[in-house]
N, C-alpha and C positions, 0 to 999 in steps of 0.2 A: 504494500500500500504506500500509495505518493501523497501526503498531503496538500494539497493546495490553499485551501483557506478555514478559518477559524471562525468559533461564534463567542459574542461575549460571554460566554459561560466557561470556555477554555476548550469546547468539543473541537474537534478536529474534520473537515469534510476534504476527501481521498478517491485520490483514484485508485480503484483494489485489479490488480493486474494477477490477484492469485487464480483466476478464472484464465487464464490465457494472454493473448498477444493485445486485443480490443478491450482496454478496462470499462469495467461498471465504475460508477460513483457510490461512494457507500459514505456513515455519518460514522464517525468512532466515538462513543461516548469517555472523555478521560476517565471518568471515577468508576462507572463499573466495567469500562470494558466492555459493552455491548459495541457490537456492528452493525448498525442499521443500513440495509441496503434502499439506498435512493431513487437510483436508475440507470438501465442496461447500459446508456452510451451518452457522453459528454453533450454530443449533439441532438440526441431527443431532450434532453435536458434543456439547451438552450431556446430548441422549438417549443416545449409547454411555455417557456417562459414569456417568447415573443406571442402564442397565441391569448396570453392571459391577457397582455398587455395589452393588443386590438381589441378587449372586449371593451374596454374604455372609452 
């Protein structure tokens, strides 16, 4: 896992590459250690976010 960016809370959000060569985004929880998986790919990711954005 790559982390890329952080929440005010100290969580950590990563690219998890342990699935292969195309990573998922996943949330790493610092304090318990939980992995929350976010989304398959970098770029669907981007697309919810621009389609949220045109609902406005």
């Amino acid at each position: 896992m790559i982390p890329f960016a952080n929440d005010s809370f100290g969580n950590v959000y990563c690219f998890d590459y342990r699935q292969g060569k195309t990573p998922s985004l996943v949330a790493y929880d610092h304090e318990e250690g939980d992995i929350e998986p976010l989304c398959r790919t970098f770029s669907k990711l981007v697309a919810g976010i621009i389609e949220e954005d045109d609902d406005f």
